[in-house]
PDB file of N, H, CA, C and O in Angstrom:
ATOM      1  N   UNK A   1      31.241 104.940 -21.425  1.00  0.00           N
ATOM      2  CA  UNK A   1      30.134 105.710 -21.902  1.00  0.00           C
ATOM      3  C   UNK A   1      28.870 104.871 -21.708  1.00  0.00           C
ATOM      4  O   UNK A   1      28.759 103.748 -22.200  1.00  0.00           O
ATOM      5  N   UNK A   2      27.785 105.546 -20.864  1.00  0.00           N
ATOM      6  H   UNK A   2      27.875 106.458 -20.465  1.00  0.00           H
ATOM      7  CA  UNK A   2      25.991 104.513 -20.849  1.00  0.00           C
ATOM      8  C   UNK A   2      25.228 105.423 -21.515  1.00  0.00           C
ATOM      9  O   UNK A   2      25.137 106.646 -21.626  1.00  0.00           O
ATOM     10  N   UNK A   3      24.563 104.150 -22.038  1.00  0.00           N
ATOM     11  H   UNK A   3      24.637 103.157 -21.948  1.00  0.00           H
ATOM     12  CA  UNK A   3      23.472 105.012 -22.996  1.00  0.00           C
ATOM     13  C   UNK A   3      22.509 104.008 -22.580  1.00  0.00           C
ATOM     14  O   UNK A   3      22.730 102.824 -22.323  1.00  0.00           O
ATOM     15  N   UNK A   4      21.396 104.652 -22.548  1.00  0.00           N
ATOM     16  H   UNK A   4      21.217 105.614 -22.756  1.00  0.00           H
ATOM     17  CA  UNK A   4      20.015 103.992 -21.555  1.00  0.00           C
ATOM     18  C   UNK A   4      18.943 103.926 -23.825  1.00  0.00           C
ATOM     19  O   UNK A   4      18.908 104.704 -24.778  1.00  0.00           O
ATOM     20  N   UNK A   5      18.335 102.465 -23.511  1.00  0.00           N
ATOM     21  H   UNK A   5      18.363 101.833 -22.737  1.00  0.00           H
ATOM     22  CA  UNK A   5      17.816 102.085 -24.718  1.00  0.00           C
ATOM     23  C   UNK A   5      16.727 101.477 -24.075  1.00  0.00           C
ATOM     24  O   UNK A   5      16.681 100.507 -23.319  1.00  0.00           O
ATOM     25  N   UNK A   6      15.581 102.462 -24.654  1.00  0.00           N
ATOM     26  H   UNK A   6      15.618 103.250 -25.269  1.00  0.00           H
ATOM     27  CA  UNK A   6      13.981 101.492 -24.623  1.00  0.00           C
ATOM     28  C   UNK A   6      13.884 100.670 -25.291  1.00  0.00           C
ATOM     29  O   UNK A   6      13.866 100.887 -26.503  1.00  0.00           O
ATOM     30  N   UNK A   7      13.764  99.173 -24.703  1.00  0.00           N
ATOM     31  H   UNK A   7      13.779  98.996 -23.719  1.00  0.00           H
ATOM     32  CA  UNK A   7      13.490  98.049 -25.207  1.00  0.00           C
ATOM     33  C   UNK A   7      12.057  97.516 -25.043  1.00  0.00           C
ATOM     34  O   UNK A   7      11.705  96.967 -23.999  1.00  0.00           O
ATOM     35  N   UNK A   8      11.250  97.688 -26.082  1.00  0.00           N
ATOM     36  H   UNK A   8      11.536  98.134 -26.930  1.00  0.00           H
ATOM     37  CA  UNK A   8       9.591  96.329 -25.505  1.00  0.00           C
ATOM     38  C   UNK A   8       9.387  97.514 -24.294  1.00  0.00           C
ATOM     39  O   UNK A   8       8.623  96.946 -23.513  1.00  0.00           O
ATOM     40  N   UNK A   9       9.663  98.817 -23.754  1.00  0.00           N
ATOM     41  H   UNK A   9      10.284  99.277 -24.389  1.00  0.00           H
ATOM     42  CA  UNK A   9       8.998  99.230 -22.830  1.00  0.00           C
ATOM     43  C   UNK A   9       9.996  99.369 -21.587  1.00  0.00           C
ATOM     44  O   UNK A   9       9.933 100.255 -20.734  1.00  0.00           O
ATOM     45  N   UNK A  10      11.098  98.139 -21.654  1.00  0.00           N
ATOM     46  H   UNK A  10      11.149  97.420 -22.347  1.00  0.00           H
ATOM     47  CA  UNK A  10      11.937  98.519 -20.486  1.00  0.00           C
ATOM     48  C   UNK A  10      13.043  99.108 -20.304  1.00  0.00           C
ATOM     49  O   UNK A  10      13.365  99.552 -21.406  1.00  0.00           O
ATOM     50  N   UNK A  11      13.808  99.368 -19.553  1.00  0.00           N
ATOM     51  H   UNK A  11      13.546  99.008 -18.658  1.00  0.00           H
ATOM     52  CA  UNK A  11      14.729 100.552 -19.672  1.00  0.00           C
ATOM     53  C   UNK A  11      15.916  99.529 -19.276  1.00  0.00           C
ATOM     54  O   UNK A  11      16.098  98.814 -18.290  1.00  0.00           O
ATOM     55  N   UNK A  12      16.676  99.772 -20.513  1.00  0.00           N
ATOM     56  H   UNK A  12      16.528 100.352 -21.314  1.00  0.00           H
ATOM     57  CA  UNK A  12      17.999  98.709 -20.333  1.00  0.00           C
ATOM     58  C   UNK A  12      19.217  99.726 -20.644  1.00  0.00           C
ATOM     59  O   UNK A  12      19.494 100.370 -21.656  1.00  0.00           O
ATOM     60  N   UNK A  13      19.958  99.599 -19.128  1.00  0.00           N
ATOM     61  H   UNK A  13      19.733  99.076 -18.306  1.00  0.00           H
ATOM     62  CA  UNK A  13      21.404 100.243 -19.623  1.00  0.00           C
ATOM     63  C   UNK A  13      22.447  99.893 -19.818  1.00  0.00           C
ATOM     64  O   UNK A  13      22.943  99.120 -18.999  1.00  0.00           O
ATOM     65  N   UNK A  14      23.237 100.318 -21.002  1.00  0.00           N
ATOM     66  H   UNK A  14      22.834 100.946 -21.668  1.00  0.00           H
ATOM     67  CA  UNK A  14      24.139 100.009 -21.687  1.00  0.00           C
ATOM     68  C   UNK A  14      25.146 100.991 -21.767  1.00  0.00           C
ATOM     69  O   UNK A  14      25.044 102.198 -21.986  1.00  0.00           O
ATOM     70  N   UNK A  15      26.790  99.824 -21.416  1.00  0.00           N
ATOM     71  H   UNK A  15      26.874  98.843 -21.238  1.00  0.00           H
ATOM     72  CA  UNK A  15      27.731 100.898 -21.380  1.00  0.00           C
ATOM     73  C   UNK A  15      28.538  99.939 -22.123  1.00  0.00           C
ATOM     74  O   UNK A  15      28.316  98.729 -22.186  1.00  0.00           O
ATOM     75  N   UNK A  16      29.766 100.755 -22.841  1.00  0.00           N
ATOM     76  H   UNK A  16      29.947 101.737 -22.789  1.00  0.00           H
ATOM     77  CA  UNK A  16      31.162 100.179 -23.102  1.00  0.00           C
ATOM     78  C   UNK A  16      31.986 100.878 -22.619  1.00  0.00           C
ATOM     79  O   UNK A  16      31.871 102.104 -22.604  1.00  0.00           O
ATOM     80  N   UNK A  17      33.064 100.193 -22.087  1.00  0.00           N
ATOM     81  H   UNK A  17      33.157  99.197 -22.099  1.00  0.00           H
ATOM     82  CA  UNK A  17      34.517 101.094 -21.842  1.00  0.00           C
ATOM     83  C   UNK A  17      35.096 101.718 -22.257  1.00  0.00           C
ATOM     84  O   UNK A  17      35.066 101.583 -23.480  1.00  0.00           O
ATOM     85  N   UNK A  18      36.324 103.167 -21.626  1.00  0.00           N
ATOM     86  H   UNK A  18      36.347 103.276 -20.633  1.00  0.00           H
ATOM     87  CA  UNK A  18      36.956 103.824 -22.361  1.00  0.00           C
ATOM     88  C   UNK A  18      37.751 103.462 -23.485  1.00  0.00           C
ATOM     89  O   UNK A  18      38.092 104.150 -24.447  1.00  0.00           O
ATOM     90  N   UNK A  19      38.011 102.171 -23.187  1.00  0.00           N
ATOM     91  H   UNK A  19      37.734 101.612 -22.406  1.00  0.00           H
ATOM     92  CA  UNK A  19      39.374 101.240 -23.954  1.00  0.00           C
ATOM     93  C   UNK A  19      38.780 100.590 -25.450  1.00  0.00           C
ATOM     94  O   UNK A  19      39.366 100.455 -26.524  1.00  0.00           O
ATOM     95  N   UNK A  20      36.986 100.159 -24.943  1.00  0.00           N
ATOM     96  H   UNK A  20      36.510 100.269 -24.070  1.00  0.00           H
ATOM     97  CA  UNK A  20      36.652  99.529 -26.058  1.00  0.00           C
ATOM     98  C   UNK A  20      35.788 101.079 -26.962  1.00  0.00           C
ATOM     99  O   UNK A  20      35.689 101.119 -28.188  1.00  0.00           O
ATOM    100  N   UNK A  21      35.356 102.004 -26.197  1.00  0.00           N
ATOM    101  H   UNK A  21      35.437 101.972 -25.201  1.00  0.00           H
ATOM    102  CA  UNK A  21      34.887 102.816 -26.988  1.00  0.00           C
ATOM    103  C   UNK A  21      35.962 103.643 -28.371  1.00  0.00           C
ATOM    104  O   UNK A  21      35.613 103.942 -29.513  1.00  0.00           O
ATOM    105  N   UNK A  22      37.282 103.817 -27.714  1.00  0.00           N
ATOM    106  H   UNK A  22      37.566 103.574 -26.786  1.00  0.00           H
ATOM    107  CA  UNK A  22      38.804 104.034 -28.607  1.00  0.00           C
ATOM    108  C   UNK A  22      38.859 102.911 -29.582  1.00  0.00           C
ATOM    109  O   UNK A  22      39.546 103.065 -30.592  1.00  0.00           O
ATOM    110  N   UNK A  23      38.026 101.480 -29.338  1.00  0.00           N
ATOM    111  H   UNK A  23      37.468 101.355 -28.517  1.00  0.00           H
ATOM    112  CA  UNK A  23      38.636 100.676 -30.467  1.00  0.00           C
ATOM    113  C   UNK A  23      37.826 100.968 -31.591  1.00  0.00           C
ATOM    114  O   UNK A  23      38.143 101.113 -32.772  1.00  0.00           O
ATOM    115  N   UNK A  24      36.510 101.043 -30.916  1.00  0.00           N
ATOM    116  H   UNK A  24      36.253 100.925 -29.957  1.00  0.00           H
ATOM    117  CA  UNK A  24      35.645 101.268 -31.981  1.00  0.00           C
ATOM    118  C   UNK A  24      35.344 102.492 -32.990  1.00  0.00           C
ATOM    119  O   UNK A  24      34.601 102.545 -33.969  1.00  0.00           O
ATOM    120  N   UNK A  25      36.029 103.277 -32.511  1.00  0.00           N
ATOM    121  H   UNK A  25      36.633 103.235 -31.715  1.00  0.00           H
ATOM    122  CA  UNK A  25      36.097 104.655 -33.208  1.00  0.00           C
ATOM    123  C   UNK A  25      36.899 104.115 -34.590  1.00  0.00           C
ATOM    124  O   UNK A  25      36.319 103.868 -35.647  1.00  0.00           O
ATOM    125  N   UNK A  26      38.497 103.968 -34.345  1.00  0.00           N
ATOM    126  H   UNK A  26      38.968 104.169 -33.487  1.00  0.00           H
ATOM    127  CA  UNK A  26      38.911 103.636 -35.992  1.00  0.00           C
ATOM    128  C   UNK A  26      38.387 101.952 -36.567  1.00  0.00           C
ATOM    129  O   UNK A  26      38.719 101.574 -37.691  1.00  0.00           O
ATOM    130  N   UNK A  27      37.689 101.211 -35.787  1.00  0.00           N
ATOM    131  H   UNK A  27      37.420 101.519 -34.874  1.00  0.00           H
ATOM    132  CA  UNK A  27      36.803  99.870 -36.560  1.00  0.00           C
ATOM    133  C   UNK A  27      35.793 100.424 -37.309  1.00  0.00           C
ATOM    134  O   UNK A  27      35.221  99.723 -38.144  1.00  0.00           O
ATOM    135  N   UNK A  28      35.346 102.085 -37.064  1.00  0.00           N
ATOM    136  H   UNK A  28      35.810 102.654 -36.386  1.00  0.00           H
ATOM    137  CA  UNK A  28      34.177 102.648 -37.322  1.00  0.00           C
ATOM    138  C   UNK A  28      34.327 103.026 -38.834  1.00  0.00           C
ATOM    139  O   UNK A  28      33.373 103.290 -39.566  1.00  0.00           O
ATOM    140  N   UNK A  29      36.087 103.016 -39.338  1.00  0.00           N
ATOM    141  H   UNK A  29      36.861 102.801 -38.744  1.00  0.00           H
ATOM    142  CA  UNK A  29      36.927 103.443 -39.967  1.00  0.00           C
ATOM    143  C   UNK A  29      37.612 102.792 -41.178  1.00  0.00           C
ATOM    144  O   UNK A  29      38.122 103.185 -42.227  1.00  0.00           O
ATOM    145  N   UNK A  30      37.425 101.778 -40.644  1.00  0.00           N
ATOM    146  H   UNK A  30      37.012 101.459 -39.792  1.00  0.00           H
ATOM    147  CA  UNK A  30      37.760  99.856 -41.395  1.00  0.00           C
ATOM    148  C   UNK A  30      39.199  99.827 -40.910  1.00  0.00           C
ATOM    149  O   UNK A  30      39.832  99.235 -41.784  1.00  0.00           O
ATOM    150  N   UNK A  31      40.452 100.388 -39.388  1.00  0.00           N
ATOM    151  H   UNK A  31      39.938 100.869 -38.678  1.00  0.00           H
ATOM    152  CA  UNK A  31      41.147 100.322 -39.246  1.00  0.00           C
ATOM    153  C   UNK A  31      41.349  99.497 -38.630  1.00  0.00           C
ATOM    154  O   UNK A  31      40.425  99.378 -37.825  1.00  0.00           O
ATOM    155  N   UNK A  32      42.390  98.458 -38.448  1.00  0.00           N
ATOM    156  H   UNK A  32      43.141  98.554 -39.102  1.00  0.00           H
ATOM    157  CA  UNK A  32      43.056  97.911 -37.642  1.00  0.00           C
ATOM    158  C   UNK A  32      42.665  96.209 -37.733  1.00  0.00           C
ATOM    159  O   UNK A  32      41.614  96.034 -38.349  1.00  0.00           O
ATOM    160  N   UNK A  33      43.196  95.171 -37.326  1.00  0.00           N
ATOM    161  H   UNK A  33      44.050  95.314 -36.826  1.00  0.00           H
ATOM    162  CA  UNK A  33      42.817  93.944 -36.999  1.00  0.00           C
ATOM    163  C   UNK A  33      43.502  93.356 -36.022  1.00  0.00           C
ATOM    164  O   UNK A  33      43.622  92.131 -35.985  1.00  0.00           O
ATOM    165  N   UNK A  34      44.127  94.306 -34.954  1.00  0.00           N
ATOM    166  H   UNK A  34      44.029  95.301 -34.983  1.00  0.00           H
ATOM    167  CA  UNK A  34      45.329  93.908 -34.447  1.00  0.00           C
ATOM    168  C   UNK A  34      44.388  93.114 -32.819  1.00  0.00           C
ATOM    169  O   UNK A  34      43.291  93.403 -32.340  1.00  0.00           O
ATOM    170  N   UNK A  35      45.284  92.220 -32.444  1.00  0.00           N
ATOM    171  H   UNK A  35      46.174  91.985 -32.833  1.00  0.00           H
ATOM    172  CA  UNK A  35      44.628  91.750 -31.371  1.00  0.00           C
ATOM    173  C   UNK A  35      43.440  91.820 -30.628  1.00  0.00           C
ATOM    174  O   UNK A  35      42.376  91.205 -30.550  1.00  0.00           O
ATOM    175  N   UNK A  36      44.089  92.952 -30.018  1.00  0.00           N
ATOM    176  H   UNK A  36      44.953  93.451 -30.081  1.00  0.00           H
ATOM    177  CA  UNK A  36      43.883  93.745 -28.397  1.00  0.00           C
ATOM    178  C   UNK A  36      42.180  94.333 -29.108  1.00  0.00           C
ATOM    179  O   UNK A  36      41.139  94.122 -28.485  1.00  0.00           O
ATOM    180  N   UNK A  37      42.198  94.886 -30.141  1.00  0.00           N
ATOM    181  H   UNK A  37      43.043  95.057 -30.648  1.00  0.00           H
ATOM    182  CA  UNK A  37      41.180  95.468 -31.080  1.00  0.00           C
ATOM    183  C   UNK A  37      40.224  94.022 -31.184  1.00  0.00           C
ATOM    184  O   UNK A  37      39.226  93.989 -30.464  1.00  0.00           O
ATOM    185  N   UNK A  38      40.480  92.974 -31.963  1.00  0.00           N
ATOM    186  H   UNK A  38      41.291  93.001 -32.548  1.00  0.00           H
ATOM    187  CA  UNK A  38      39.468  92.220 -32.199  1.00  0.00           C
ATOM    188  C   UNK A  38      38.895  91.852 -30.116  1.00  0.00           C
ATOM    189  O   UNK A  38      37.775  91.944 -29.614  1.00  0.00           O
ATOM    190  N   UNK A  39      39.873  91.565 -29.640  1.00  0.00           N
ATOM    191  H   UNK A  39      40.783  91.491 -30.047  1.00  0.00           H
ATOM    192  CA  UNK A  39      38.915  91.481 -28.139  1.00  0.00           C
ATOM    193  C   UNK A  39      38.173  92.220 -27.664  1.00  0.00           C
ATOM    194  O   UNK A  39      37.175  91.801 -27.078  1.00  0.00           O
ATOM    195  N   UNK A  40      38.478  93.696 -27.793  1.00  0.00           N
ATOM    196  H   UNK A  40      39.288  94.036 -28.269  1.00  0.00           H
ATOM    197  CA  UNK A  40      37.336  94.912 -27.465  1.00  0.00           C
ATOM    198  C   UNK A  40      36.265  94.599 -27.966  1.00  0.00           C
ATOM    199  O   UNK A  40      35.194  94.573 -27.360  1.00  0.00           O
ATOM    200  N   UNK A  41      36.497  94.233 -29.527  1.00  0.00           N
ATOM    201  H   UNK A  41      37.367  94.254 -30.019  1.00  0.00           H
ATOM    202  CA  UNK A  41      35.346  94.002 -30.304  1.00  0.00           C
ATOM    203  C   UNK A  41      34.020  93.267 -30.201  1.00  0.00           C
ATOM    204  O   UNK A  41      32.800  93.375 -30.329  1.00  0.00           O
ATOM    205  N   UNK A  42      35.223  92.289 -29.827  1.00  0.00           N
ATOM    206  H   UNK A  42      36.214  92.201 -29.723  1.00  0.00           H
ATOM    207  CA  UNK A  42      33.977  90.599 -29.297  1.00  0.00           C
ATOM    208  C   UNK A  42      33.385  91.527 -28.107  1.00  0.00           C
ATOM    209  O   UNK A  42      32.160  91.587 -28.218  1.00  0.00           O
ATOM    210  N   UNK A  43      33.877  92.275 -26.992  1.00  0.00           N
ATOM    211  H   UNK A  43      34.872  92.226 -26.901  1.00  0.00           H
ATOM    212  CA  UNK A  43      32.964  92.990 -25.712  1.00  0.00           C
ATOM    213  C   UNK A  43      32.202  93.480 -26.030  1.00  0.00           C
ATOM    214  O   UNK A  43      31.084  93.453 -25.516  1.00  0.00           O
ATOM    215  N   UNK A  44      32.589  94.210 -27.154  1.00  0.00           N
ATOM    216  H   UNK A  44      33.497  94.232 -27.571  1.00  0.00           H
ATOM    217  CA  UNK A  44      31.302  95.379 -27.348  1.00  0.00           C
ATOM    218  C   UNK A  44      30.218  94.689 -28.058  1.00  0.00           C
ATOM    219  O   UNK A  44      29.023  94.935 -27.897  1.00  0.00           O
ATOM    220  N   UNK A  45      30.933  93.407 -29.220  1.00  0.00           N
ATOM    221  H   UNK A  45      31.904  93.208 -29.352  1.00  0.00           H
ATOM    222  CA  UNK A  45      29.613  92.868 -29.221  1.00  0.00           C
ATOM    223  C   UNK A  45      28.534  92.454 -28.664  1.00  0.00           C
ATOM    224  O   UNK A  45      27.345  92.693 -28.876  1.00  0.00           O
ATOM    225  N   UNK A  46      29.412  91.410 -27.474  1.00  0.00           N
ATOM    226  H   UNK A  46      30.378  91.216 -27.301  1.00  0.00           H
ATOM    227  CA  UNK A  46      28.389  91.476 -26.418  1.00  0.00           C
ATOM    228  C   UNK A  46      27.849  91.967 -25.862  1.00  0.00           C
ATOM    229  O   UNK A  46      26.765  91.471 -25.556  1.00  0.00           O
ATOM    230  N   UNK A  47      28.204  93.242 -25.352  1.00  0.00           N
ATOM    231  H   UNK A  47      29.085  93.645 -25.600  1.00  0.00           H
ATOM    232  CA  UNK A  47      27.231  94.612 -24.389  1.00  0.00           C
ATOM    233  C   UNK A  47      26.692  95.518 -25.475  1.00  0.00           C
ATOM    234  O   UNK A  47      26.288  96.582 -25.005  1.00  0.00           O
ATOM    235  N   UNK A  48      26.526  95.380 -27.211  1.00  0.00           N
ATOM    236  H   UNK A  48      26.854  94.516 -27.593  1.00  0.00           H
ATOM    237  CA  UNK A  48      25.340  96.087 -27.731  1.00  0.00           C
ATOM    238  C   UNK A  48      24.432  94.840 -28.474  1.00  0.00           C
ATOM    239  O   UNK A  48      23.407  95.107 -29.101  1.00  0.00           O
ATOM    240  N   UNK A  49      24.942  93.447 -28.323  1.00  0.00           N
ATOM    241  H   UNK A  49      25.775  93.229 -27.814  1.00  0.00           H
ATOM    242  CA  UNK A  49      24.028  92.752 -28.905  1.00  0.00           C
ATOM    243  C   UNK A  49      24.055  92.455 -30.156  1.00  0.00           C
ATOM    244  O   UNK A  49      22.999  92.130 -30.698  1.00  0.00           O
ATOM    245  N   UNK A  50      25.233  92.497 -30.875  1.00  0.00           N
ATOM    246  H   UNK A  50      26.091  92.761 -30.435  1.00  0.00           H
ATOM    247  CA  UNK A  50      25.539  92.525 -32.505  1.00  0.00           C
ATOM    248  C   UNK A  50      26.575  91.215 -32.631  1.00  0.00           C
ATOM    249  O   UNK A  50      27.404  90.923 -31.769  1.00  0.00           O
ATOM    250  N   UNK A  51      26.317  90.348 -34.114  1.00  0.00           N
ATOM    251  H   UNK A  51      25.643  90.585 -34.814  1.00  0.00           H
ATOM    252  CA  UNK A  51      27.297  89.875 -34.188  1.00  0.00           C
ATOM    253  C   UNK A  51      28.525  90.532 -35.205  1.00  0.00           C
ATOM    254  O   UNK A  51      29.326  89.768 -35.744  1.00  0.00           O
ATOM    255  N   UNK A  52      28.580  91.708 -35.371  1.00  0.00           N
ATOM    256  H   UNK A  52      27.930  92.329 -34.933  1.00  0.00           H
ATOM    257  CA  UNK A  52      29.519  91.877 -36.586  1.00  0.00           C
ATOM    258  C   UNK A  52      30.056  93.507 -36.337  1.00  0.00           C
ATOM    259  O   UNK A  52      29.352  94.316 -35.734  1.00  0.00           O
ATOM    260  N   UNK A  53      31.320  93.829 -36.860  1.00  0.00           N
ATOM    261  H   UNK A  53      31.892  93.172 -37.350  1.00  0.00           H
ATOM    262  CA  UNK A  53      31.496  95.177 -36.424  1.00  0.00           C
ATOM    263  C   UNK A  53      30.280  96.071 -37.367  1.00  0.00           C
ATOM    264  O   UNK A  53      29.638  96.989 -36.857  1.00  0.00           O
ATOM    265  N   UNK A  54      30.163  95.791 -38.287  1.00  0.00           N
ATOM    266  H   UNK A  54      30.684  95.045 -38.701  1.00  0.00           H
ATOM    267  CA  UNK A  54      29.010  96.498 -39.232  1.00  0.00           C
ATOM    268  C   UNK A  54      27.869  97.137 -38.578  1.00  0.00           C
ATOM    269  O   UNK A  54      27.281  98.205 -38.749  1.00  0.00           O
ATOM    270  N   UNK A  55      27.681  95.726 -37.434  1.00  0.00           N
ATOM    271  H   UNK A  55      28.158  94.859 -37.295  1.00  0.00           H
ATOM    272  CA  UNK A  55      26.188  95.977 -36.756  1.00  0.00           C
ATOM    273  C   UNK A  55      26.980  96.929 -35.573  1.00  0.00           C
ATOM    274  O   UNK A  55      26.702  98.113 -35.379  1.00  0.00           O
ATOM    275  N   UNK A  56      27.867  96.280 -34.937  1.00  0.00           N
ATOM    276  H   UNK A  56      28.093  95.319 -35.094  1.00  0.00           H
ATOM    277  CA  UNK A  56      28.656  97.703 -33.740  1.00  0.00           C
ATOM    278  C   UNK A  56      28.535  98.908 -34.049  1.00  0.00           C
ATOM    279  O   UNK A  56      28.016  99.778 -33.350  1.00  0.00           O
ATOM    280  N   UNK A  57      29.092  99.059 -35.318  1.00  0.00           N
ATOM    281  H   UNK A  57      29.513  98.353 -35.887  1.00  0.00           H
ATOM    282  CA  UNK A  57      29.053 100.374 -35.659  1.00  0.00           C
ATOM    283  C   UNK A  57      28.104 101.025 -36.235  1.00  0.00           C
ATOM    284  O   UNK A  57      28.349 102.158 -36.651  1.00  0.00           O
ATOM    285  N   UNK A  58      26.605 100.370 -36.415  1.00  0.00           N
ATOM    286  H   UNK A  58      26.407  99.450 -36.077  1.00  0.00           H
ATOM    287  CA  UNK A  58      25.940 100.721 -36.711  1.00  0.00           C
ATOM    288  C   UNK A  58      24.831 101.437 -35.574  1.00  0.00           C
ATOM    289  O   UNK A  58      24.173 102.466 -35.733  1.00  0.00           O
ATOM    290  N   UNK A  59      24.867 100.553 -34.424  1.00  0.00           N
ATOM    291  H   UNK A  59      25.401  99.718 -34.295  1.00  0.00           H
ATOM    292  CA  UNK A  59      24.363 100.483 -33.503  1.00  0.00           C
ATOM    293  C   UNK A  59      24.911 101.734 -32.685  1.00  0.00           C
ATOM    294  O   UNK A  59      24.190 102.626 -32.238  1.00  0.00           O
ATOM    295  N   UNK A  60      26.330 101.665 -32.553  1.00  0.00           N
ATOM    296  H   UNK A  60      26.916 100.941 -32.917  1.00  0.00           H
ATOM    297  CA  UNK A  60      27.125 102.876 -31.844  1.00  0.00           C
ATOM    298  C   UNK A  60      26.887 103.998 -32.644  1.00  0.00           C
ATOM    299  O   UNK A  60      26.618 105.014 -32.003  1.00  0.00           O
ATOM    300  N   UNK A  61      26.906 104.088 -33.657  1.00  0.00           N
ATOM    301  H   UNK A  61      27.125 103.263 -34.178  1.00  0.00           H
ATOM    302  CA  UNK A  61      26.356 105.554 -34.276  1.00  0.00           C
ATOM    303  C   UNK A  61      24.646 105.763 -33.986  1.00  0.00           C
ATOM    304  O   UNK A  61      24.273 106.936 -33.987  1.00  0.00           O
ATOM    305  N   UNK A  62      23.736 104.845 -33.773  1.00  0.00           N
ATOM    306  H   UNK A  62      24.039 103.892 -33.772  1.00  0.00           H
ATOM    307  CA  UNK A  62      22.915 105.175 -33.823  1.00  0.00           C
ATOM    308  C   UNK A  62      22.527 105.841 -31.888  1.00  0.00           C
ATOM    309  O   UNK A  62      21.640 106.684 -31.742  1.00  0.00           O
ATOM    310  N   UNK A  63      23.046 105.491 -31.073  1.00  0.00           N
ATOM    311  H   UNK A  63      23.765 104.807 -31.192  1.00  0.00           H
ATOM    312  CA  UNK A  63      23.751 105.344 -29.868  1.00  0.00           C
ATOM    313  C   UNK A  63      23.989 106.755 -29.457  1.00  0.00           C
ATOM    314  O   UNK A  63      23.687 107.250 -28.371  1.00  0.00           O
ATOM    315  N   UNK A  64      24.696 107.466 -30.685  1.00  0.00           N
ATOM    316  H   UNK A  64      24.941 107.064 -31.567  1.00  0.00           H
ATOM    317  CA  UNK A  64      25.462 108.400 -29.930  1.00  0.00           C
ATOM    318  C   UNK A  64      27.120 108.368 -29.489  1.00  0.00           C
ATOM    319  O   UNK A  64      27.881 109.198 -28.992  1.00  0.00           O
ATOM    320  N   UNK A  65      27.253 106.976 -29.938  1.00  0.00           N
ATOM    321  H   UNK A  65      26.635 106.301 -30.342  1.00  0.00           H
ATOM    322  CA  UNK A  65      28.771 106.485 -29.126  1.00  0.00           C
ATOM    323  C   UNK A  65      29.995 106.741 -29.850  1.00  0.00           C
ATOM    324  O   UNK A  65      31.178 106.720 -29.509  1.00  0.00           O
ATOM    325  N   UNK A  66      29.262 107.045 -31.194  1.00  0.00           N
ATOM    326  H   UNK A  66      28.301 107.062 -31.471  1.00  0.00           H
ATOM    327  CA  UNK A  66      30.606 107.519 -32.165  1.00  0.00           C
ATOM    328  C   UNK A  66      29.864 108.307 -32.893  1.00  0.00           C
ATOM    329  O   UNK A  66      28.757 108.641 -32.471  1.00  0.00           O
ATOM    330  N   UNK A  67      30.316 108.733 -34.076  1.00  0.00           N
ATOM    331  H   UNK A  67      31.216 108.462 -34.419  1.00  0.00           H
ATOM    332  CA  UNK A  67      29.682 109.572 -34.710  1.00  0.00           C
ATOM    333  C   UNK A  67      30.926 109.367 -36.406  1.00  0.00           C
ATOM    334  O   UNK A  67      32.144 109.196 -36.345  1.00  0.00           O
ATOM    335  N   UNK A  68      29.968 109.475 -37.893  1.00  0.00           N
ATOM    336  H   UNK A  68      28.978 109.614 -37.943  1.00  0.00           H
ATOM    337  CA  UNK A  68      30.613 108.608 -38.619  1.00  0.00           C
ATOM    338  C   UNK A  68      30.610 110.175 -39.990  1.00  0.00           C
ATOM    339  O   UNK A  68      31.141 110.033 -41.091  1.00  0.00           O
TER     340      UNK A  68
END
């Protein structure tokens, strides 16, 4: 899923994967701590810029990327 975010004026696009967008749906949820899940996690942190699922999921709802 890309979602295009005005930053300062510039146009920065941003995607996560099918695999990490599924993790984040039940993290959105307070589910799971299982592996494969915390690694999606750390990705998506990195490709929305958050250190914490709080901020992921805050960010992805605000996004459009989940919905809560």
């Amino acid at each position: 899923m890309a979602v295009s975010d005005d930053c300062a004026g510039l146009q920065v696009n941003l995607s996560i994967g099918n695999q990490q967008e599924r993790c984040l749906r039940p993290a959105s949820r307070g589910a799971s701590n299982e592996t494969t899940v915390k690694g999606h996690l750390r990705n998506i942190f990195t490709k929305l810029n958050v250190l914490s699922r709080t901020e992921a999921i805050t960010v992805a709802n605000r996004r459009g990327l989940v919905q809560l």
